[in-house]
C-alpha positions as CSV (number, residue, x, y, z in Angstrom):
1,X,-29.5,-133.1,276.8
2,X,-28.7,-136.3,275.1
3,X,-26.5,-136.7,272.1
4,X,-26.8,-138.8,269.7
5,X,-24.7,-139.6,266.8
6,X,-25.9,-140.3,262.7
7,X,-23.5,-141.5,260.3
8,X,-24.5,-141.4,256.4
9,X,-22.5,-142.2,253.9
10,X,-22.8,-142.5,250.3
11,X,-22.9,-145.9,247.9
12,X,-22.1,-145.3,245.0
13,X,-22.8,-148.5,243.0
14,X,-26.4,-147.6,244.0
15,X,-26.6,-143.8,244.0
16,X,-27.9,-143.3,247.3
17,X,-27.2,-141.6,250.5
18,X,-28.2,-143.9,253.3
19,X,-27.6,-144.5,257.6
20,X,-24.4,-146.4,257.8
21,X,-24.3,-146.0,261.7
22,X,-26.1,-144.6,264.3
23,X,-26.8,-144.3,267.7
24,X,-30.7,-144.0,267.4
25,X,-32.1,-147.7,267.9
26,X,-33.5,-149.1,264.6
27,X,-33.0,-145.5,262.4
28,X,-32.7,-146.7,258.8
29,X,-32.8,-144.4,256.3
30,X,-31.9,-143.6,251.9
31,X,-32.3,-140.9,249.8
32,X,-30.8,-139.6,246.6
33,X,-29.2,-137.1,248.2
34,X,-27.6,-136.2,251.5
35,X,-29.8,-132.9,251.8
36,X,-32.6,-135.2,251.6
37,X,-31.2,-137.9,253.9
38,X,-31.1,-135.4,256.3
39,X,-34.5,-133.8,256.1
40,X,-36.0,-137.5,257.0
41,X,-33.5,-138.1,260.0
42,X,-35.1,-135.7,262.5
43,X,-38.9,-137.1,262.1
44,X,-37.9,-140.7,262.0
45,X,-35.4,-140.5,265.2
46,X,-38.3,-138.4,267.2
47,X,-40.6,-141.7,266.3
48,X,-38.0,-144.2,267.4
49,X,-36.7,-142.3,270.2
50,X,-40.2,-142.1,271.7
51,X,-40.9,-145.6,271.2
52,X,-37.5,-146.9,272.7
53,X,-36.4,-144.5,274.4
54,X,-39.8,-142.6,276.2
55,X,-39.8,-139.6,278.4
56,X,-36.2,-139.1,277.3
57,X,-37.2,-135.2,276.1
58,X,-35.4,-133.1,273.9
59,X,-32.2,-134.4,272.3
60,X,-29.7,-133.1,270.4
61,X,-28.7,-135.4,266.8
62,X,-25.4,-135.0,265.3
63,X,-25.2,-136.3,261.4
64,X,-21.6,-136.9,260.0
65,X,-22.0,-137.3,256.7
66,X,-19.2,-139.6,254.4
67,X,-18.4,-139.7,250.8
68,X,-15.5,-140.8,249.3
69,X,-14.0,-141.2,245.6
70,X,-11.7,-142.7,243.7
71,X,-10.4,-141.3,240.3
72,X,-7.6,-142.5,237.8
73,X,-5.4,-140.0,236.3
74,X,-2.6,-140.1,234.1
75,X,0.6,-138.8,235.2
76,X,2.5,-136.2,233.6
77,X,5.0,-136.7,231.2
């Protein structure tokens, strides 16, 4: 069974979830959430893996998902 690897990650400035990197040919993908981000993922890769990839059969999809933040705090005095 093939593997293939999904990457999402989150951008903040526009408040969306959204394919950073993948191994699926073509998959581009946002949502406002990751949940929803990765609901889409399976339907669109089936339609781009048939197209690029045909007869390939089933596949396996691995979604990493990325979010990272940055907060100021004061210290302690």
């Amino acid at each position: 069974m093939a593997l293939f690897i999904v990457q999402i990650a989150y951008d903040v400035d526009a408040e969306v979830w959204y394919v950073d990197k993948s191994d699926v040919e073509g998959l581009r993908a946002e949502a406002p959430t990751s949940d929803a981000l990765i609901a889409r993922i399976p339907t669109m890769a089936a339609e781009l893996l048939e197209e690029n990839e045909p007869g390939l059969g089933e596949v396996a999809i691995e979604i990493i998902a990325h979010r990272h933040a940055r907060i100021s705090i004061s210290a302690a005095a």
